[in-house]
C-alpha positions as CSV (number, residue, x, y, z in Angstrom):
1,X,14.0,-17.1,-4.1
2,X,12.2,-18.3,-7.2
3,X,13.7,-21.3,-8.5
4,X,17.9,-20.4,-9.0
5,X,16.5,-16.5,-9.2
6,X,17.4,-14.8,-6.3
7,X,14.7,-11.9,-6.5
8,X,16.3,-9.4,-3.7
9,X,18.9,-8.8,-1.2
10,X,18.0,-5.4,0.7
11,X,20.1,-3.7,3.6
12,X,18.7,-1.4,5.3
13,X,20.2,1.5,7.5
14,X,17.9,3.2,10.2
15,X,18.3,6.0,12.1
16,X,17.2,5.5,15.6
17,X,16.6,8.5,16.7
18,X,13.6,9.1,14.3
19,X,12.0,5.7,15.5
20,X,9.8,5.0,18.8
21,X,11.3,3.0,21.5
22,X,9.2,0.5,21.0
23,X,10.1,0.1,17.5
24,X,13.5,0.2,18.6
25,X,13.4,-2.3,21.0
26,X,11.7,-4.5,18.8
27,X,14.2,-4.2,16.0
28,X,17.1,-5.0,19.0
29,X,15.4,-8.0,20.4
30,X,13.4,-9.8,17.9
31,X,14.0,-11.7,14.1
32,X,11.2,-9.1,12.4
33,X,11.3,-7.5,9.1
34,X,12.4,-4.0,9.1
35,X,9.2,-3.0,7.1
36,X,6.3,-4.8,9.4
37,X,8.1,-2.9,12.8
38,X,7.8,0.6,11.2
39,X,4.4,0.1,9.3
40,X,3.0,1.8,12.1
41,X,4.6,5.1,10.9
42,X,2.7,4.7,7.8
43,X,6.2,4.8,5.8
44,X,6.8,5.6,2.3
45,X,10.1,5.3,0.1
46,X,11.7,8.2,-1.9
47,X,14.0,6.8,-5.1
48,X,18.0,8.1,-4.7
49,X,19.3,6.0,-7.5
50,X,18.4,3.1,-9.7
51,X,20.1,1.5,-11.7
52,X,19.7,-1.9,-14.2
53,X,22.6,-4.2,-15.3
54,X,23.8,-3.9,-19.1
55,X,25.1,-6.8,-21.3
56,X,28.0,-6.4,-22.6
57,X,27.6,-4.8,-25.4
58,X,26.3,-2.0,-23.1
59,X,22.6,-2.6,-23.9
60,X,19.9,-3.1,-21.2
61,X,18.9,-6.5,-20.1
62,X,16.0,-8.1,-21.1
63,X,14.7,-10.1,-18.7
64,X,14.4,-13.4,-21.4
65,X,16.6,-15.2,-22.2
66,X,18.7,-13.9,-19.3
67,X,22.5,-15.4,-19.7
68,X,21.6,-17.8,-22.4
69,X,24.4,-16.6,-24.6
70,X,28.7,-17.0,-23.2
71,X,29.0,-13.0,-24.4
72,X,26.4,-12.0,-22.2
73,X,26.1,-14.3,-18.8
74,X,23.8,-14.1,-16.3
75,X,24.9,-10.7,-14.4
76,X,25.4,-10.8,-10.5
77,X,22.4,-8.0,-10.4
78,X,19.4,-7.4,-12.8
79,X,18.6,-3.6,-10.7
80,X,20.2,-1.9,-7.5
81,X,17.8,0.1,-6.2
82,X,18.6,2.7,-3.4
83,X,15.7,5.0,-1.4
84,X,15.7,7.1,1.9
85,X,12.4,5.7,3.8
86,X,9.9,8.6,5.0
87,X,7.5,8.3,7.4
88,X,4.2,9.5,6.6
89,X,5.5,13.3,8.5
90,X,8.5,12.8,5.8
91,X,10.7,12.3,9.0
92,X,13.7,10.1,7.4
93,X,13.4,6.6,9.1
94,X,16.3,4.6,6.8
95,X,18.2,4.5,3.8
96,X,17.5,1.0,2.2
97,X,19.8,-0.6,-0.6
98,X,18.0,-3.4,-2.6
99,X,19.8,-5.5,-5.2
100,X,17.8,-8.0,-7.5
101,X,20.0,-10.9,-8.9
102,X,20.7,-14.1,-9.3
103,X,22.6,-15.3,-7.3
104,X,22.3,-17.0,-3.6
105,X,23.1,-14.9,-0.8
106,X,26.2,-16.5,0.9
């Protein structure tokens, strides 16, 4: 969070199989970013879809002045950004779903 911008919200969705047990065990029992448990794997992220928020005249946002005008408010998203995370074999560890915005998470 950077002052009222909310800079991400990512979701990630791993498949256990193609992780350690260790690494698996830690990502049952403990409050640690998805990222630092598999860095390990020397991981890398391969781009399935991104995709930036339009006004409404259907041109791309700048990012300033950013909803300073009532016929193009803030959007809820700036970029959704979606990958399949590799690991460093290109064994597929997760899919990840990131969405940069402005609003607080709820």
């Amino acid at each position: 969070m950077r002052d009222t911008l909310h800079l991400t919200m990512a979701e990630n969705w791993f498949v256990p199989q193609g992780l350690t047990a260790a690494v698996n065990d830690c990502l049952k029992t403990k409050e640690v970013p998805f990222g630092t448990v598999i860095a390990p794997l020397n991981p890398f992220r391969r781009t399935l879809s991104a995709h930036s928020a339009r006004s409404s005249r259907g041109a791309p946002l700048t990012l300033a002045p950013l909803g300073d005008s009532p016929q193009d408010p803030r959007p809820e998203f700036i970029l959704e950004h979606t990958a399949v995370v590799l690991s460093s074999f290109g064994a597929a560890l997760a899919v990840t779903g990131a969405d940069w915005g402005n609003e607080s998470p709820g």
